[in-house]
C-alpha positions in Angstrom: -11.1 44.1 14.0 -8.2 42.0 15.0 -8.4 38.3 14.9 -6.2 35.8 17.0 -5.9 32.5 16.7 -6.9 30.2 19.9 -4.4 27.9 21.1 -5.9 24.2 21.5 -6.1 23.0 24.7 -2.9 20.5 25.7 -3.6 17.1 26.2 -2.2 14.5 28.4 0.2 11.7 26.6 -2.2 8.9 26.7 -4.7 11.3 25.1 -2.4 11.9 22.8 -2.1 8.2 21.8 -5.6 7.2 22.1 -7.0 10.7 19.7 -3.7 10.0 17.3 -4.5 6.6 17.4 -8.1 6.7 17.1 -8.9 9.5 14.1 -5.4 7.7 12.1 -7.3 4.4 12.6 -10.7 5.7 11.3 -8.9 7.9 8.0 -7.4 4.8 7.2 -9.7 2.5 7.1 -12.4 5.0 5.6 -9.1 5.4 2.7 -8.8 1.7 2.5 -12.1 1.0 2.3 -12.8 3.8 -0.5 -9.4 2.8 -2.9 -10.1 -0.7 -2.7 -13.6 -0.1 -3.7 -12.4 1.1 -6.5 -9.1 -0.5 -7.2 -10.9 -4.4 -6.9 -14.4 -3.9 -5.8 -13.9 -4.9 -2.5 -16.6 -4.2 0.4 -15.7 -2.9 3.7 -16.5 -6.5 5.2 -13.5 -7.7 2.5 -11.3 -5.5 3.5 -11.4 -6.2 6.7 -11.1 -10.1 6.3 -7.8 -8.8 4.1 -6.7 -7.9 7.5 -7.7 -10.7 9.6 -6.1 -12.6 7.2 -2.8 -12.0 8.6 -4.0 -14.0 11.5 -5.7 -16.8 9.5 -4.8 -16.9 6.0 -7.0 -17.8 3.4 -9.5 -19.1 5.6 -10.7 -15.3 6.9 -12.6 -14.9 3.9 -14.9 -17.5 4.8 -15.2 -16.7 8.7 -17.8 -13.7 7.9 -18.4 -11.4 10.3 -16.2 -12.7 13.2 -13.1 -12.5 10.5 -14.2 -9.0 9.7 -14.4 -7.9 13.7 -11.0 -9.4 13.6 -9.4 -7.7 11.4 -11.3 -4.4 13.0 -9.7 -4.8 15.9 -6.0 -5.8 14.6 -6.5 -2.7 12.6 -6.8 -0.5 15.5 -4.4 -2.2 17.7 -1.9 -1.7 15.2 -3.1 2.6 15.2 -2.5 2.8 18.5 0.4 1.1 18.0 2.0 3.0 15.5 0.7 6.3 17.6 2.6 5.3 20.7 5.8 4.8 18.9 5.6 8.2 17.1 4.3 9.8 20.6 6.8 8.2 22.6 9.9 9.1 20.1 8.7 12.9 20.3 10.2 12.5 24.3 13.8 12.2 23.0 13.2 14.0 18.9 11.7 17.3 20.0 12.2 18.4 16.6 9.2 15.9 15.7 6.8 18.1 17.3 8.2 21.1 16.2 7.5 20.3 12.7 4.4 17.5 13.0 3.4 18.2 9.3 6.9 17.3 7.8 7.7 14.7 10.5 4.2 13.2 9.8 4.0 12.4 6.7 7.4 11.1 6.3 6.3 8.9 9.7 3.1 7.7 7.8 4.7 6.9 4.6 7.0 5.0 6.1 4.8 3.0 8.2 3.3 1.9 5.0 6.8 1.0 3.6 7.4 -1.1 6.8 4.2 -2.1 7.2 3.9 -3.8 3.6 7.3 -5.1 3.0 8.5 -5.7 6.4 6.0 -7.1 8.6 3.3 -8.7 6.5 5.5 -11.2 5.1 6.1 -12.3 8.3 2.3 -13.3 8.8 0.0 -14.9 7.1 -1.5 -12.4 5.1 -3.0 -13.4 1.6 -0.4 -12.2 -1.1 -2.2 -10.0 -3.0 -0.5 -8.7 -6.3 1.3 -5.4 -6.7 -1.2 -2.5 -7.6 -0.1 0.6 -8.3 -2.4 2.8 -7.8 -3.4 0.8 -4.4 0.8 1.3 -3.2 0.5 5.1 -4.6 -2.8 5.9 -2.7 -1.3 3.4 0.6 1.6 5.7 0.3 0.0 9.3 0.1 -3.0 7.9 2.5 -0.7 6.7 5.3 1.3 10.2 5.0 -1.8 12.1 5.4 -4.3 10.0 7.3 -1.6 8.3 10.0 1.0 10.1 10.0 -0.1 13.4 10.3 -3.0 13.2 12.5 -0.4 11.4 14.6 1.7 13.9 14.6 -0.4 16.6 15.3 -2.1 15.0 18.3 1.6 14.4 19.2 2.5 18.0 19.2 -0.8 19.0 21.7 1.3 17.0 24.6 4.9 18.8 23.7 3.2 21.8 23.7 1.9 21.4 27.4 5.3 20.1 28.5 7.1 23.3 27.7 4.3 25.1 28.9 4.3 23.8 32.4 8.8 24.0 32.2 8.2 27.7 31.4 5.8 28.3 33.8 8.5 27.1 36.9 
């Protein structure tokens, strides 16, 4: 009996953002949520106000729920965000979706990198001391759970541009 592998179904390039986006957003926050647990014994509301503090210091912590949505929703924004950029860059670095899996993680890890010593000083984020097993885990998490969902979702689209170019 001979088994072949099916080849997924290619996907348009805002699919490709909003599914990249979307499961990156959801991995990451189930990771943050989980190693932060653990790391401080922090509740999914908390870490979400963590976030959400980058708009309002400080004072997110004591905003409850709305703080939480917040940060929910700067969370995300910043997902698709991130899985634009990588989708959009695959138009000029073929070689990005040729090789999602390498190109992913190293995309992911360095989001974190950026991310956590780049942009968050900029805002007004609650400086939290260095952990780490929190930067290991933010590291490794954002290489597999951003980067490479992104990636992958990235290379669905590159595969139905040359499929339609080899088709003409």
């Amino acid at each position: 009996m001979e088994m072949t592998m099916s080849k997924s179904k290619p996907i348009t390039l805002g699919a490709a953002i909003f599914y990249g986006g979307l499961i990156a957003g959801i991995l990451d926050a189930a990771d943050g949520f989980v190693a932060n647990y653990f790391a401080a014994g922090l509740n999914p509301i908390q870490v979400l106000q963590f976030i959400a503090s980058g708009v309002y210091g400080a004072a997110a912590f004591e905003k409850g729920i709305p703080a939480a949505l917040v940060g929910l929703l700067a969370h995300f924004f910043i997902a698709f965000a991130v899985a634009a950029t990588y989708v959009g860059a695959t138009r000029f670095l073929p070689k990005l979706s040729r090789e999602p899996v390498t190109w992913g993680t190293i995309y992911g890890a360095a989001v974190f990198i950026v991310m956590n010593f780049v942009v968050l000083p900029h805002t007004a984020v609650v400086k939290a001391p260095l952990s780490l097993p929190l930067f290991l885990n933010g590291v490794l998490g954002h290489a597999l759970f951003v980067g490479l969902p992104i990636a992958l979702a990235a290379r669905r689209i590159t595969n139905q541009s040359r499929l339609s170019t080899q088709a003409a």
